[in-house]
C-alpha positions as CSV (number, residue, x, y, z in Angstrom):
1,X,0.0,0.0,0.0
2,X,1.4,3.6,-0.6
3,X,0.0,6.8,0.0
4,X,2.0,10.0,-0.7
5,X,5.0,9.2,1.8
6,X,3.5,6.3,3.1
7,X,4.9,2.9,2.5
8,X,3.3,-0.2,4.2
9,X,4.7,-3.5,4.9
10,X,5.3,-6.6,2.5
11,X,1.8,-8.5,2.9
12,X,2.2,-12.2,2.1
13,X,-1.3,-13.3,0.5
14,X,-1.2,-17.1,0.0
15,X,-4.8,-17.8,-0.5
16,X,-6.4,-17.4,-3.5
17,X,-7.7,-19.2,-6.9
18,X,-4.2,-20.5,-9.1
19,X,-2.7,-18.3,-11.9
20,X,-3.9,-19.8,-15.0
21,X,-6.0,-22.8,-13.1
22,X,-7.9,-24.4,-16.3
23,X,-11.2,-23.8,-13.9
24,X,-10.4,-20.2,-12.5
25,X,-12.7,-18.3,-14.3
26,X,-15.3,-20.4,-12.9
27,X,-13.9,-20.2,-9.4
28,X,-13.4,-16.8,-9.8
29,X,-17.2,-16.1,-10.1
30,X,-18.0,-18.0,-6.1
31,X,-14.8,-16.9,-5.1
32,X,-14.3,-13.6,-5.7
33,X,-16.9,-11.6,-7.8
34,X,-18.1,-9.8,-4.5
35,X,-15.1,-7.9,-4.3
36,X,-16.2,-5.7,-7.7
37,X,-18.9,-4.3,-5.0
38,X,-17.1,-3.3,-2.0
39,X,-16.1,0.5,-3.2
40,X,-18.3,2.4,-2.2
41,X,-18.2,5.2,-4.4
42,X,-15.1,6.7,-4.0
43,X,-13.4,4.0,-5.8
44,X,-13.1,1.4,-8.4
45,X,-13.0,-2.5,-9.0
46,X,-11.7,-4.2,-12.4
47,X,-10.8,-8.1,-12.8
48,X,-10.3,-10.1,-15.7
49,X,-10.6,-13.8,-15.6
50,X,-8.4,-14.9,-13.1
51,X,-7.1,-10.9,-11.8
52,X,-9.0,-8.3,-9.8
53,X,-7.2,-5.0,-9.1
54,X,-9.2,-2.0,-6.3
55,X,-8.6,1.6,-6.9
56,X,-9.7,4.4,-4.3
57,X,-9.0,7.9,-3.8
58,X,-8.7,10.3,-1.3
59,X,-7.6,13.7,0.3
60,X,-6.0,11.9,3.0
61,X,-5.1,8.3,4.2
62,X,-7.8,8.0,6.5
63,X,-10.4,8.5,3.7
């Protein structure tokens, strides 16, 4: 995560649905298609088959 100056920690994520998995797009619908909804407005959700990427914006990190 980075914000301006801000630098987070390395976060290990080793769950998920396997890159290029002949069934992950099907996975990907049960698995992870909520995520597209969890914005709320002052941000955005994009995935492609088996990749999902979450954009948001703000005047300041707490926002």
């Amino acid at each position: 995560l980075k914000f301006d100056d801000y630098l987070s920690d390395w976060m290990v994520i080793d769950n998920g649905i396997g890159q290029g998995d002949p069934i992950s797009m099907i996975i990907f619908l049960f698995y992870n298609a909520d995520l597209l909804d969890i914005t709320q407005g002052n941000g955005e959700a994009v995935a492609f088959v088996d990749d999902a990427a979450i954009y948001v914006e703000g005047c300041n990190f707490q926002e």
